[in-house]
BADOMI-534921 format. One record per residue (C-alpha): residue in three letters; x, y, z. Coordinates in steps of 0.1 Angstrom, whole numbers, padded with zeros to 4 digits. Last residue first. Layout:
// residues N
+------+-------+-------+-------+
: resn :     u :     v :     w :
+------+-------+-------+-------+
:  ala :     X :     Y :     Z :
...
+------+-------+-------+-------+
// end
This chain:
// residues 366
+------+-------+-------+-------+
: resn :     u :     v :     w :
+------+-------+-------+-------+
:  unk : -0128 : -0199 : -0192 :
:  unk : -0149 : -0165 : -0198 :
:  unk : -0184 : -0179 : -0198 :
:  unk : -0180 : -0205 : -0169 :
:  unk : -0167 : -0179 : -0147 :
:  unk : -0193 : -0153 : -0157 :
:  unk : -0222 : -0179 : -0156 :
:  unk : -0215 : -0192 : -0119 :
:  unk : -0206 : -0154 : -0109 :
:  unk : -0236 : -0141 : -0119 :
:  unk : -0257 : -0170 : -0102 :
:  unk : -0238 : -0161 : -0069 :
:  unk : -0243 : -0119 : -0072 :
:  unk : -0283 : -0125 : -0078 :
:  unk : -0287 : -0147 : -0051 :
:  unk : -0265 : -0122 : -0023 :
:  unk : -0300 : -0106 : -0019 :
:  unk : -0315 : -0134 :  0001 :
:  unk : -0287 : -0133 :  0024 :
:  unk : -0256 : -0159 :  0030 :
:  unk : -0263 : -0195 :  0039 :
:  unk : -0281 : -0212 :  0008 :
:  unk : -0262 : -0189 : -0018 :
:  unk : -0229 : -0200 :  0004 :
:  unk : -0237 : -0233 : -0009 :
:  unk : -0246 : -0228 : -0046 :
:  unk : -0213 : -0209 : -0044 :
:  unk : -0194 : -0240 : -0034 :
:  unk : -0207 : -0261 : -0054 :
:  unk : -0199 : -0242 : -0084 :
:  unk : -0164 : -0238 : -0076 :
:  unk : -0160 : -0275 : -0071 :
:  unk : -0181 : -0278 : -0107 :
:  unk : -0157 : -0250 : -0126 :
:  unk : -0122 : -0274 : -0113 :
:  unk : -0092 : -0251 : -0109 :
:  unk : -0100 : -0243 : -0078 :
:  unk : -0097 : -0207 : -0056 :
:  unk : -0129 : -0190 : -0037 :
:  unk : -0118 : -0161 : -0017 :
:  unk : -0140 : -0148 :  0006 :
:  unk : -0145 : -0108 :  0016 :
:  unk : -0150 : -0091 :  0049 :
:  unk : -0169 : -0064 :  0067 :
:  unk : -0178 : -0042 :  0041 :
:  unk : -0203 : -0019 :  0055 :
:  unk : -0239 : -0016 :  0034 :
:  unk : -0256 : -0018 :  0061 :
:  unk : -0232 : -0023 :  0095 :
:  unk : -0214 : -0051 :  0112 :
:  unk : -0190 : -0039 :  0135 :
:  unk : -0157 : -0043 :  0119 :
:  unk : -0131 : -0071 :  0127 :
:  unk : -0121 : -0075 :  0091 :
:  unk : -0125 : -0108 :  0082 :
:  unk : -0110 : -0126 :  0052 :
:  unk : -0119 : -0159 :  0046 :
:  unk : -0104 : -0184 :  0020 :
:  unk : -0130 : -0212 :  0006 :
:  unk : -0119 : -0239 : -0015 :
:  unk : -0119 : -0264 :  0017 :
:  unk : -0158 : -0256 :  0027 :
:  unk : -0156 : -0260 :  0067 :
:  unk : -0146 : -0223 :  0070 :
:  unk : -0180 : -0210 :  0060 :
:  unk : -0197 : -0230 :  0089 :
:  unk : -0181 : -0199 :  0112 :
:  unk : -0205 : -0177 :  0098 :
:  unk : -0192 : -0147 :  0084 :
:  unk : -0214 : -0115 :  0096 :
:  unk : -0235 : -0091 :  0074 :
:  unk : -0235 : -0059 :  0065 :
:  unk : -0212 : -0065 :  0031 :
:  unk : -0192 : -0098 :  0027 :
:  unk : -0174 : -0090 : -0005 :
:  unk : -0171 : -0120 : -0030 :
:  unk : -0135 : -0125 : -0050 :
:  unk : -0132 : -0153 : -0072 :
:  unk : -0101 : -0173 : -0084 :
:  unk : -0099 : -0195 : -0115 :
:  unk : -0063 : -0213 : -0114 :
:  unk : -0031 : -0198 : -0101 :
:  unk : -0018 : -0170 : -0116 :
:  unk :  0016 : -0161 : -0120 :
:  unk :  0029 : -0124 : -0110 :
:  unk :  0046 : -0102 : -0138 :
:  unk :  0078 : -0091 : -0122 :
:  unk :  0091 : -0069 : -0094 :
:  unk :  0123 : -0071 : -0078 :
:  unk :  0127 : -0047 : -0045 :
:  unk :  0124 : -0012 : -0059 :
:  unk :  0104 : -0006 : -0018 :
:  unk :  0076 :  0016 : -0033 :
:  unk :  0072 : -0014 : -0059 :
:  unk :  0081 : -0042 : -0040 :
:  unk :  0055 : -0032 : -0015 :
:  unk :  0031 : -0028 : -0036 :
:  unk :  0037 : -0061 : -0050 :
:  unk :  0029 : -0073 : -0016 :
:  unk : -0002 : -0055 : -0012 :
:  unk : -0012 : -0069 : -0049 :
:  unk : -0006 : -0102 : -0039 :
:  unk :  0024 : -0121 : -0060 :
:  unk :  0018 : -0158 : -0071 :
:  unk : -0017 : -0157 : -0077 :
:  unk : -0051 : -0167 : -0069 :
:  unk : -0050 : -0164 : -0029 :
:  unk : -0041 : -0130 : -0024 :
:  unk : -0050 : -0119 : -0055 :
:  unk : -0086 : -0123 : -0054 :
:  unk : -0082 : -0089 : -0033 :
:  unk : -0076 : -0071 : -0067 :
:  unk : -0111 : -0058 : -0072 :
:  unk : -0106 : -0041 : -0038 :
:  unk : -0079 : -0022 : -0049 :
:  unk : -0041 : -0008 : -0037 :
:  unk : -0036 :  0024 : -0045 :
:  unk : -0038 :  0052 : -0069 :
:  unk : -0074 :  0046 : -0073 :
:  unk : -0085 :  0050 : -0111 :
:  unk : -0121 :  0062 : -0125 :
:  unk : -0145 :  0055 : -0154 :
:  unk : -0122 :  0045 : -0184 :
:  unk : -0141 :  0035 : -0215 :
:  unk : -0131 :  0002 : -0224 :
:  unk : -0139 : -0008 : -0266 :
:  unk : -0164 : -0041 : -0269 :
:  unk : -0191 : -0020 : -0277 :
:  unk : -0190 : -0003 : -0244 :
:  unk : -0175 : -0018 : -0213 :
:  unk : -0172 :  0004 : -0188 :
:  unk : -0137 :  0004 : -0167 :
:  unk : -0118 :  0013 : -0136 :
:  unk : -0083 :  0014 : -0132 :
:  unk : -0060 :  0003 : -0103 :
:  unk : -0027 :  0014 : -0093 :
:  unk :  0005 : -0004 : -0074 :
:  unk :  0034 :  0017 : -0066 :
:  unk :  0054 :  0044 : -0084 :
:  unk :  0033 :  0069 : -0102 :
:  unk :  0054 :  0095 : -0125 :
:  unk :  0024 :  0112 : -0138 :
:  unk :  0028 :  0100 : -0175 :
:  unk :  0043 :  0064 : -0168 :
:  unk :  0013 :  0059 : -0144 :
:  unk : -0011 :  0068 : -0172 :
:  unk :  0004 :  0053 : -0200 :
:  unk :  0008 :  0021 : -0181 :
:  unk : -0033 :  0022 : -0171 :
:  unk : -0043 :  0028 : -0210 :
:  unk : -0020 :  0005 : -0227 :
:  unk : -0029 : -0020 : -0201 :
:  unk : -0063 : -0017 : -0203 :
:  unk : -0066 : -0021 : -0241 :
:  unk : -0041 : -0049 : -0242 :
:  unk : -0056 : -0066 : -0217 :
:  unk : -0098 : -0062 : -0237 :
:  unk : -0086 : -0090 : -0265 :
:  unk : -0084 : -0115 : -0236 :
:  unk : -0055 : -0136 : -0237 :
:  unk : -0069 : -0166 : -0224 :
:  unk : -0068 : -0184 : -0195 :
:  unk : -0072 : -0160 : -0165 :
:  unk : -0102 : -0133 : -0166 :
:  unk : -0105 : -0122 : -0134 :
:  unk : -0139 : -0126 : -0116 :
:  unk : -0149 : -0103 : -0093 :
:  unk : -0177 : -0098 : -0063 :
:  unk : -0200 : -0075 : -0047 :
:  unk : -0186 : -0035 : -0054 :
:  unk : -0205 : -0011 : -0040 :
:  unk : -0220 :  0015 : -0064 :
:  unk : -0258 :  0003 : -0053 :
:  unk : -0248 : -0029 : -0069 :
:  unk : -0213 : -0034 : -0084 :
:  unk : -0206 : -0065 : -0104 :
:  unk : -0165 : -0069 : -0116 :
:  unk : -0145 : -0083 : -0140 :
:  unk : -0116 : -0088 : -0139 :
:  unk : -0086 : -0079 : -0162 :
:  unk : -0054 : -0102 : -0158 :
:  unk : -0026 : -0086 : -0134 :
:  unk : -0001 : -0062 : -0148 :
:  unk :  0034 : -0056 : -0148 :
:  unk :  0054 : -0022 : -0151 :
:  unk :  0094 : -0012 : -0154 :
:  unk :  0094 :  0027 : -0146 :
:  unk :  0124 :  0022 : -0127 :
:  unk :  0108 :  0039 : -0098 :
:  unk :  0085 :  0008 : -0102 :
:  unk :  0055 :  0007 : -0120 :
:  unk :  0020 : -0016 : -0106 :
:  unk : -0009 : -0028 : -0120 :
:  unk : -0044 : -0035 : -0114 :
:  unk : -0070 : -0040 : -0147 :
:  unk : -0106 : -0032 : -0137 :
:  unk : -0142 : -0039 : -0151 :
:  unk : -0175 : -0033 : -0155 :
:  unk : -0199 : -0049 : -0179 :
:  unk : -0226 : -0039 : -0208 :
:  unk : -0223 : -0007 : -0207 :
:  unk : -0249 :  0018 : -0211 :
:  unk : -0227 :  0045 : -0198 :
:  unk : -0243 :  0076 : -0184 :
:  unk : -0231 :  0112 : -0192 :
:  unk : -0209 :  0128 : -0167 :
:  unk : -0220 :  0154 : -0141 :
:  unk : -0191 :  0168 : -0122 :
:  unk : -0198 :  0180 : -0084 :
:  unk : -0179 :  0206 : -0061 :
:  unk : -0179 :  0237 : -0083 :
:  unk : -0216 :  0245 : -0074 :
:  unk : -0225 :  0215 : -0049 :
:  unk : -0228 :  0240 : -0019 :
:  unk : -0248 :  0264 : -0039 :
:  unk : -0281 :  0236 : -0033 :
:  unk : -0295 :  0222 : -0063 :
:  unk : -0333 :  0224 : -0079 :
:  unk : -0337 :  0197 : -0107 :
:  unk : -0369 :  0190 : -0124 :
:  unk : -0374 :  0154 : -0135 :
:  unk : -0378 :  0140 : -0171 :
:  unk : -0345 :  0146 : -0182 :
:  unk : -0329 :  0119 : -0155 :
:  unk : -0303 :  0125 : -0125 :
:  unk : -0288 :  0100 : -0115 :
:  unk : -0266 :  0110 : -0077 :
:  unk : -0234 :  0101 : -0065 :
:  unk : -0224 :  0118 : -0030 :
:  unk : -0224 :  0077 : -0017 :
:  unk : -0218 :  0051 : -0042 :
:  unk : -0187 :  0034 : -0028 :
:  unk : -0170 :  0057 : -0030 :
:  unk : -0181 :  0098 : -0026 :
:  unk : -0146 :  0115 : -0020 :
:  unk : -0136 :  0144 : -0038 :
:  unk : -0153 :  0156 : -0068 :
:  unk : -0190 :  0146 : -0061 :
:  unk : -0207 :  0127 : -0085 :
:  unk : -0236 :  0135 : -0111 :
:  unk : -0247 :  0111 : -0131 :
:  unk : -0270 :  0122 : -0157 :
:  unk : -0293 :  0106 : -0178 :
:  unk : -0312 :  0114 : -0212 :
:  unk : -0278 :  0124 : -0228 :
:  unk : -0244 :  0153 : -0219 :
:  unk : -0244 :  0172 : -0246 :
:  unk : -0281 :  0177 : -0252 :
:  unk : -0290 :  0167 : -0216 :
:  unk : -0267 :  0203 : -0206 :
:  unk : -0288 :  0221 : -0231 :
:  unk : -0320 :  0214 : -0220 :
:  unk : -0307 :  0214 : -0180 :
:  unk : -0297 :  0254 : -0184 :
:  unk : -0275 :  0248 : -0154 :
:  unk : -0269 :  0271 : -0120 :
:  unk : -0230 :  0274 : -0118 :
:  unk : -0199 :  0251 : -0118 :
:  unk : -0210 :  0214 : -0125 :
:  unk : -0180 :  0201 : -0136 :
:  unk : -0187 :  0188 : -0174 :
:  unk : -0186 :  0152 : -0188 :
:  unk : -0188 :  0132 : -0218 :
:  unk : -0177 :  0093 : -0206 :
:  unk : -0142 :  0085 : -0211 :
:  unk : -0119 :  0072 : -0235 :
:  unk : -0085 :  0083 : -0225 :
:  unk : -0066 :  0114 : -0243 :
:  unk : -0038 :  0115 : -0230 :
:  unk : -0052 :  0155 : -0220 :
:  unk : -0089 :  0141 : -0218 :
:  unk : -0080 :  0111 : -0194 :
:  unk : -0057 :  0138 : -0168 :
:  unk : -0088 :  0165 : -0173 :
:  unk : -0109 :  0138 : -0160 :
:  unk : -0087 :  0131 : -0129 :
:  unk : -0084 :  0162 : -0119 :
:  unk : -0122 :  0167 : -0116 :
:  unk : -0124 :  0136 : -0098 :
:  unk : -0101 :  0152 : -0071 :
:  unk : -0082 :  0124 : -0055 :
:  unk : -0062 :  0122 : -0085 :
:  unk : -0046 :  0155 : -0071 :
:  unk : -0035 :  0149 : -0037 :
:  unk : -0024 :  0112 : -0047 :
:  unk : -0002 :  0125 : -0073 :
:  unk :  0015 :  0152 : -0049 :
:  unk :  0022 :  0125 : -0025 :
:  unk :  0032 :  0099 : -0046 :
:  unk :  0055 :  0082 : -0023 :
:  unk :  0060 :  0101 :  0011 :
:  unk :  0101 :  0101 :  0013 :
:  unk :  0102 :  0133 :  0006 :
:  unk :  0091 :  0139 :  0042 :
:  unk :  0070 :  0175 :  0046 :
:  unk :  0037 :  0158 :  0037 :
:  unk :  0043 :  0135 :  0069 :
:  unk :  0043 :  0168 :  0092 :
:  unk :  0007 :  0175 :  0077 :
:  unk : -0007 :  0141 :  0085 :
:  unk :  0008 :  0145 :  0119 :
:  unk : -0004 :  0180 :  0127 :
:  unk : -0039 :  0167 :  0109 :
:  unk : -0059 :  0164 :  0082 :
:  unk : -0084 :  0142 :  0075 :
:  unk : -0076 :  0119 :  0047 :
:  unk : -0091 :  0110 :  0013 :
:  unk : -0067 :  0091 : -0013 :
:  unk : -0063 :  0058 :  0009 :
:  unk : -0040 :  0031 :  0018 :
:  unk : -0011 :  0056 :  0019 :
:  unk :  0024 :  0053 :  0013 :
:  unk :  0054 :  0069 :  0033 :
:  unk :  0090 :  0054 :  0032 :
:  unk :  0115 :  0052 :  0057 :
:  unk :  0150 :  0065 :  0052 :
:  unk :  0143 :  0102 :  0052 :
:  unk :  0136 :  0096 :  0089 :
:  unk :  0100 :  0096 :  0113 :
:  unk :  0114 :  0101 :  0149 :
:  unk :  0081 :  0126 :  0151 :
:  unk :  0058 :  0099 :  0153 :
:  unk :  0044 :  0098 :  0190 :
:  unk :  0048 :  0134 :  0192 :
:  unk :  0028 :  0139 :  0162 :
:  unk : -0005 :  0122 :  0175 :
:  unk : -0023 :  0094 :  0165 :
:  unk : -0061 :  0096 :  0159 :
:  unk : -0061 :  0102 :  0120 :
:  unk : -0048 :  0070 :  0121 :
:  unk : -0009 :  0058 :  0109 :
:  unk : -0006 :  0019 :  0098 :
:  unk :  0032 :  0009 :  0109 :
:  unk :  0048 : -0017 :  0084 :
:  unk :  0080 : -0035 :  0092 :
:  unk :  0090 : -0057 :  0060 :
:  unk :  0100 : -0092 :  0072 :
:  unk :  0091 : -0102 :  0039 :
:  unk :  0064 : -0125 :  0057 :
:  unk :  0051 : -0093 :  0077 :
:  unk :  0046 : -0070 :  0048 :
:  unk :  0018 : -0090 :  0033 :
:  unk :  0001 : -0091 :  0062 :
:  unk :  0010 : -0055 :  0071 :
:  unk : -0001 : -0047 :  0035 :
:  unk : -0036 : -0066 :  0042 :
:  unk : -0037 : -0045 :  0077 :
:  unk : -0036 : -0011 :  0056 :
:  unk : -0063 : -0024 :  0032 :
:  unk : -0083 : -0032 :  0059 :
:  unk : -0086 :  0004 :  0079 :
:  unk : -0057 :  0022 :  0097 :
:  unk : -0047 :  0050 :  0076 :
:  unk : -0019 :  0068 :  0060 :
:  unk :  0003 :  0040 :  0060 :
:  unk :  0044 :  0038 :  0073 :
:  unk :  0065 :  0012 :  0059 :
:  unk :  0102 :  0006 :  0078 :
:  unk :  0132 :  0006 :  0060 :
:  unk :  0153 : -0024 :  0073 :
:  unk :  0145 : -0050 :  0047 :
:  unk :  0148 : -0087 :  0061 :
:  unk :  0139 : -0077 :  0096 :
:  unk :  0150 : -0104 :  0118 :
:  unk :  0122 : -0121 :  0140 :
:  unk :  0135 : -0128 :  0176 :
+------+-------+-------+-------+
// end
């Protein structure tokens, strides 16, 4: 019989992968973790005590008697914070007032005189919906040659926010305990297409000038709202300065290189974190990549190629539906190399593009 090493018990708001990754991670601490659904019932949960602890695997839930019972239980970490970072709105007011670089934006509140909303805002327009929309659904480019008619329903439920010429993305992931003591992964950069997220890189053997940046920014944030847990912000990279697109207040899939690459995961330093169990900066080990699999299945002759780590999710495969990722770990460039020129032969036509990027980004930054 397994012995539980820490005897609170973990519940997470919602059943998806990132909830199974903190089981994972969970398990080997002997850490119970329960993943909650928006199908569960109450009655099946009401034994919940104050000496558990809540978290959540993601910002947007349905709500429910169980969901709304949970919000009772001080014990939910960063309730309150996750209820309003959710809000896109919320969380530009949050960069403005600690004054975070961001893109110019406005919440879209009423019909628009467009001439004067380019002026401010530029030639193109993103407008996003406030709550939910990742993964680039409810986000929409709007340009100043076009004529723009808009439904009441997105009055007061959309931002538009000048567009970023940048010339990468990236994310820093960290994590603050209720001690406020905070560590940081390495920066990592990150290729989105369509606004889902393909593959990252993180940038491991030098001291980029760009960690500093990030961390100042994400550690002022969490130590301003109180955040305990792991966090992740999103970058544009403009004229070698970072201008802060978004954060997720939980764990991130531009950290999922983490479970292979470093010492500490970030599900399991997530843990720590909610748990104060000891937290430190983690090691990392070698270059690591990260490459979603996205509508399309894993083929079992990935798992003869030594440097490759698979993660499946057990999803029906849909477009555009993450079904898995692969971590690639070596500290040799030409093993990594071969290996992506591989999978470039045996994944889809448009995973090409993605596969050369990563060959140049990883040579490029190490």
């Amino acid at each position: 019989m397994r012995t539980q090493f820490y005897k609170k018990i973990v519940y997470v708001i919602g059943n998806g992968q990132l909830s199974k990754m903190l089981f994972q991670a969970g398990y080997f601490l002997g850490i119970k973790i329960i993943s909650i659904s928006e199908k569960d019932k109450l009655k099946n949960f009401n034994y919940i005590s104050n000496n558990n602890i809540i978290t959540a695997e993601i910002e947007n839930w349905k709500e429910t008697k169980l969901i709304n019972y949970l919000h009772k239980n001080n014990k939910f970490i960063n309730y309150n914070i996750l209820i309003s970072l959710r809000d896109r709105l919320n969380q530009k007011k949050l960069f403005d007032k600690l004054k975070l670089p961001t893109a110019t934006w406005k919440l879209l509140k009423s019909p628009l005189n467009w001439k004067k909303t380019f002026e401010k805002l530029g030639d193109t327009i993103i407008m996003k919906s406030r709550i939910g929309g990742y993964d680039g659904k409810n986000q929409y480019i709007i340009n100043k040659d076009k004529e723009i008619e808009l439904d009441n329903n997105y009055y007061n439920n959309f931002i538009l926010e000048k567009k970023i010429k940048f010339a990468e993305e990236l994310s820093i992931i960290g994590a603050r305990n209720n001690k406020g003591r905070k560590v940081f992964y390495p920066i990592t950069f990150n290729l989105h297409d369509s606004g889902i997220l393909r593959c990252s890189i993180p940038y491991i053997h030098k001291r980029h000038n760009l960690q500093k940046q990030a961390e100042q920014m994400l550690g002022s944030l969490m130590k301003f709202t109180n955040y305990i847990g792991v966090m992740a912000m999103e970058f544009f990279l403009f004229e070698n300065n970072l201008i802060v697109n978004e954060i997720a207040p939980r764990v991130h899939n531009s950290g999922h290189w983490t479970q292979n690459g470093s010492s500490i995961s970030q599900f399991e330093l997530h843990l720590r974190s909610i748990l104060n169990l000891p937290i430190h900066t983690p090691k990392i080990y070698f270059s690591s990549i990260m490459i979603n699999i996205i509508g399309h299945k894993i083929d079992i002759i990935f798992l003869k190629d030594p440097l490759l780590h698979i993660y499946w999710y057990n999803k029906k495969v849909k477009h555009n539906r993450k079904v898995g990722h692969i971590n690639i770990i070596s500290d040799k460039y030409n093993k990594i190399k071969k290996s992506l020129l591989i999978l470039k032969e045996k994944l889809p036509l448009e995973y090409k593009k993605y596969l050369l990027w990563l060959i140049k980004k990883i040579k490029e930054i190490n």
